[in-house]
C-alpha positions in Angstrom: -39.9 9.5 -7.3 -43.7 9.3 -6.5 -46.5 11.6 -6.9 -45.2 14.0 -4.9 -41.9 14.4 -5.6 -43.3 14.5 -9.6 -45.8 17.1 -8.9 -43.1 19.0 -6.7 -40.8 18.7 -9.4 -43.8 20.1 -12.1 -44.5 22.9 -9.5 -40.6 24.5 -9.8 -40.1 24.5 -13.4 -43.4 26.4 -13.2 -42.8 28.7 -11.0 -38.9 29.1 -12.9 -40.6 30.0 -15.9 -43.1 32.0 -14.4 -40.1 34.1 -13.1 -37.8 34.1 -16.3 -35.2 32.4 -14.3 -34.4 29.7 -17.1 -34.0 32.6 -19.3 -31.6 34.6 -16.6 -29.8 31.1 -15.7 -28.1 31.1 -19.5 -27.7 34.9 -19.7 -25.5 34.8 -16.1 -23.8 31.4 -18.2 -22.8 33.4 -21.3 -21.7 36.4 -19.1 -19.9 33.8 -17.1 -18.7 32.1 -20.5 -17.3 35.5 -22.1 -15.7 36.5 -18.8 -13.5 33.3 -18.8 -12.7 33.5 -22.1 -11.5 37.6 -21.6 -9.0 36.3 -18.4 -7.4 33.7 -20.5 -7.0 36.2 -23.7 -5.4 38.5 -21.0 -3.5 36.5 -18.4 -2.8 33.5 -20.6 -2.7 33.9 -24.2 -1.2 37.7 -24.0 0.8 36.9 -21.0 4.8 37.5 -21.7 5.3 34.3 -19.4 3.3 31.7 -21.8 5.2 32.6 -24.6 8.7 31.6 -23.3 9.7 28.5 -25.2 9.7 26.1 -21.9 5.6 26.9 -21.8 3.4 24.9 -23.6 -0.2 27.0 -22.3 -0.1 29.1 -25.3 -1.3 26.2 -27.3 -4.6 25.1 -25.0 -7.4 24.6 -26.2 -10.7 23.4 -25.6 -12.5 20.7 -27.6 -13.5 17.7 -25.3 -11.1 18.1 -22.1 -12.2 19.7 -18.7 -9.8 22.5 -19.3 -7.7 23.4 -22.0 -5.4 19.6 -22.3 -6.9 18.9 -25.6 -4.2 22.0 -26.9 -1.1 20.7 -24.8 -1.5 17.0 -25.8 -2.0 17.9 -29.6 1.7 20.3 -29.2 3.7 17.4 -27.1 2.7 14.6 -30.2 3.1 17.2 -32.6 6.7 17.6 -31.3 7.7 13.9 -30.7 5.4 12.1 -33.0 3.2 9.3 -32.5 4.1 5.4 -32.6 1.1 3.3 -32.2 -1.6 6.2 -31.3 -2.8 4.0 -28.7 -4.4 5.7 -25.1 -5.1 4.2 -21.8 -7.7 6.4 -19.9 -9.5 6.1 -16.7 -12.2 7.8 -14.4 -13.5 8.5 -17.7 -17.4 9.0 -16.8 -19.1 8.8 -19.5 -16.7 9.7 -22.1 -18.1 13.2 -23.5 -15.0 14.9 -20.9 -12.1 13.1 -21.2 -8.4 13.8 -22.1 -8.9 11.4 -25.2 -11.8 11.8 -26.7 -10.5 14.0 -29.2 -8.0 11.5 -30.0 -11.1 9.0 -31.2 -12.1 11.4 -33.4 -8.6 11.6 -34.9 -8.1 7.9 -35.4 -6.4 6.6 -32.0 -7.4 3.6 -30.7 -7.7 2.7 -27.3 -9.2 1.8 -23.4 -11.5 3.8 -21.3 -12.5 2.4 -17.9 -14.7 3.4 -14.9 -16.4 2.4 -11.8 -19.6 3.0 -12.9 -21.8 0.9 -14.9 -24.4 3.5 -15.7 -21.3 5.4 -17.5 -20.0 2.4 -19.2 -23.3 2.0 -20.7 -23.4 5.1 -21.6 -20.2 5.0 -23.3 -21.8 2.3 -25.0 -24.8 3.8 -26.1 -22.7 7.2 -27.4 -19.6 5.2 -29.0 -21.2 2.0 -31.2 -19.3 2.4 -33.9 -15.9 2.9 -32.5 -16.8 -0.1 -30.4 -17.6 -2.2 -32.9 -14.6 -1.4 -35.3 -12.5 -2.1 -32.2 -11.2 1.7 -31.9 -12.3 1.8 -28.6 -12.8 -0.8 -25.3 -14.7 0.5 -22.4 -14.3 -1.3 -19.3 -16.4 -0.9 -16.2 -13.7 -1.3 -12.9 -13.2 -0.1 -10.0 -9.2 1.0 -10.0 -6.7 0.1 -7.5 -3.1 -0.5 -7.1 -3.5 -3.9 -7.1 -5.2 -4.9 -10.1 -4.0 -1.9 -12.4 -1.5 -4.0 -14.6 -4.3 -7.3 -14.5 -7.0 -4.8 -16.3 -4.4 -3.9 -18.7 -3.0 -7.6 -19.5 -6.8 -8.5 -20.0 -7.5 -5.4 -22.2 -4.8 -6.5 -24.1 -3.3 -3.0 -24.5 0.1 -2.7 -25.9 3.0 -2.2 -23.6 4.4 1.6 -24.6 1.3 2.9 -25.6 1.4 6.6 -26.4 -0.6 8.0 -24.2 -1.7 7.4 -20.1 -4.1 9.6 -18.7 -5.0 9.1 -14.9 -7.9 10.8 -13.2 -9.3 8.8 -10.5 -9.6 12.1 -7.7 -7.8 10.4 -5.3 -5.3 7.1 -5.7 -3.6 8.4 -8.6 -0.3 8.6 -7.3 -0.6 5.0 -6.1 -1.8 4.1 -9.1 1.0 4.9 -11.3 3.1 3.6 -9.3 2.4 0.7 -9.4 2.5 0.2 -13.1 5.8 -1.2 -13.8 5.4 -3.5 -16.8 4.0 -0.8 -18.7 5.8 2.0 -20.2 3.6 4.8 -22.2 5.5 7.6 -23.9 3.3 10.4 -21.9 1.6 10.4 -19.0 -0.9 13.1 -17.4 -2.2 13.1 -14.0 -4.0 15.3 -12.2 -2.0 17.1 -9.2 -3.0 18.7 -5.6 -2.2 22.3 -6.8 -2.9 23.7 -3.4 0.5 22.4 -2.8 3.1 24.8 -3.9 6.5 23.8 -5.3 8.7 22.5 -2.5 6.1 20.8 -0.5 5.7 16.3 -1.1 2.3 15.4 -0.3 0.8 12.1 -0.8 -2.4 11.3 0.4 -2.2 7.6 2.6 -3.2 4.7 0.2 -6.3 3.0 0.9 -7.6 0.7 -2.0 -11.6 1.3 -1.2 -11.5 4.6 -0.4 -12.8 7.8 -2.9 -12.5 11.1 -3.1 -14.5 12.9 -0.5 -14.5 16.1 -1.8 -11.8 17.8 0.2 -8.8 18.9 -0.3 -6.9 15.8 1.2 -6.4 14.1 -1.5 -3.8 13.0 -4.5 -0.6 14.3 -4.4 1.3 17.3 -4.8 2.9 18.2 -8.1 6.5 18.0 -5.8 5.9 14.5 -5.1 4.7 13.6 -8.7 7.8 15.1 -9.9 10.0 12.2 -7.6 7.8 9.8 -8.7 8.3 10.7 -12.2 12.0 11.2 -12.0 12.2 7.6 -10.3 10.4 5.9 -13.2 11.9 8.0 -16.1 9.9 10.5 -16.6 10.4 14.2 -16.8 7.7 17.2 -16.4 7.2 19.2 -19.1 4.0 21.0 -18.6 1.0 21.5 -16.7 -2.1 23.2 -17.7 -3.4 27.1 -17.2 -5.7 26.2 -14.5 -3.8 23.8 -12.0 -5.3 20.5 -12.9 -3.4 18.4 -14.7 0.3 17.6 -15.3 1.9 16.1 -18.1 5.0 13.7 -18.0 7.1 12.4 -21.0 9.3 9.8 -20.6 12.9 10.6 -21.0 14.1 8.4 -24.1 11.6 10.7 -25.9 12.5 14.3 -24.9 15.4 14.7 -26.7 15.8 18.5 -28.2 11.9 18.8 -28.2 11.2 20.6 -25.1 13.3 22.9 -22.9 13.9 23.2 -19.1 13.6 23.1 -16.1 11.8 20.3 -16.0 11.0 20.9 -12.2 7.8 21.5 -10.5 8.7 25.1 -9.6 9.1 26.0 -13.5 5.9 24.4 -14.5 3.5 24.7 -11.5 0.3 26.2 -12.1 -1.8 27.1 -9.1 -5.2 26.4 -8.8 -7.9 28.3 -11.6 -11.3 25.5 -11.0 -13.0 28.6 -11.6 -12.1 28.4 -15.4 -14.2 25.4 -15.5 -16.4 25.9 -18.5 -17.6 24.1 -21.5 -17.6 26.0 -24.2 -20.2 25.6 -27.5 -23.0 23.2 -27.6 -23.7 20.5 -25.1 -21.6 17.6 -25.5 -22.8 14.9 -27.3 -20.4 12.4 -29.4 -21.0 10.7 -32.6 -18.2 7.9 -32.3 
């Protein structure tokens, strides 16, 4: 950084505390906080729609996920059970926000893997003991189409595990479809939501590229839903605020959710602004 950037730096959280902004910055975060949490009393958890048997919002909630996924993936097990409580996740950072870390805490096993080393050694740093009981792998890799089923051979991971979450901001269409050999019970991905129902959109695949913050990118939850009906899979869900969709397979549906099982019954449009994290900094004890 250098003397100047450090004495620039020293200068600012000055002058921020001269002017109470530190102090303004988590007053304007609760009020932010306790206005999120007022729209989804109102427009999700009171909401006539989400309590129709086909919706499975009314049960989101919040523990380690981005939104509320930690909820809907508790319900969906809690309806069709569990088998080997085994997860596949990746674009994982450094673990504190995922789709599974709740799972770790409730005795799942299973793979993490990202494209960044300082996040895999983070991982490493947060998660010894999981690691070393051999709860948990983390795996630094950059994801593609291509190599998708080798990292999993090497990994070792069983061939139906429970669980696939995919959040890579880009290839993930391209990415699940190219696992063939592998077969988990459920599977969430994160869709395009500015695509309504009715519209396919796939973004072209290129192996190298990454998300460029725009919003050409992924897929559309239309397109998913092919996808999904071509390898067996059916939609059952997809969370409040347009993020993520979830996908069971159909040997395991039986009676235990109801239909349509269609993109226009279960789309969700885009809510990033519900993008909080509630309670205490994140830090895990794995």
């Amino acid at each position: 950084m250098g003397f100047l950037g450090d004495l620039k730096n020293r200068l600012y959280t000055k002058l921020r505390r001269t002017l109470n902004l530190e102090q303004l910055d988590a007053r304007q975060a609760r009020m932010h906080s306790i206005q999120i949490e007022q729209f989804l009393e109102e427009n999700l958890y009171r909401n006539p729609r989400y309590q129709q048997p086909d919706k499975l919002n009314r049960f989101e909630f919040q523990a380690f996920s981005q939104m509320g996924d930690d909820g809907i993936i508790e319900e969906i097990f809690r309806r069709i059970g569990t088998t080997n409580q085994y997860f596949i996740e990746f674009g994982v950072e450094d673990g504190t926000e995922t789709n599974t870390t709740y799972l770790l805490y409730k005795g799942w096993k299973g793979l993490w893997m990202d494209g960044s080393a300082s996040h895999i050694a983070a991982i490493h740093d947060n998660c010894p003991k999981a690691i070393a009981r051999g709860d948990l792998k983390a795996i630094q890799a950059f994801i593609t189409a291509e190599n998708i089923e080798t990292l999993f051979d090497k990994a070792g991971v069983p061939t139906e595990p429970d669980l696939l979450s995919i959040d890579i901001d880009r290839n993930d269409y391209h990415v699940w479809k190219a696992i063939h050999k592998y077969r988990p019970r459920v599977v969430i991905v994160e869709y395009n939501a500015i695509f309504r129902p009715g519209c396919e959109f796939v973004i072209d695949y290129d192996a190298s590229a990454m998300w460029d913050g725009s919003g050409n990118t992924g897929a559309s939850l239309e397109s998913f839903c092919k996808l999904a009906n071509e390898k067996g899979y059916k939609l059952v869900a997809c969370c409040f605020a347009g993020v993520n969709a979830y996908f069971v397979r159909e040997d395991v549906i039986g009676d235990h959710f109801v239909g349509p099982f269609t993109a226009a019954n279960f789309y969700e449009p885009p809510r990033y602004n519900l993008y909080h994290k509630t309670g205490h900094p994140r830090k895990l004890s794995l």
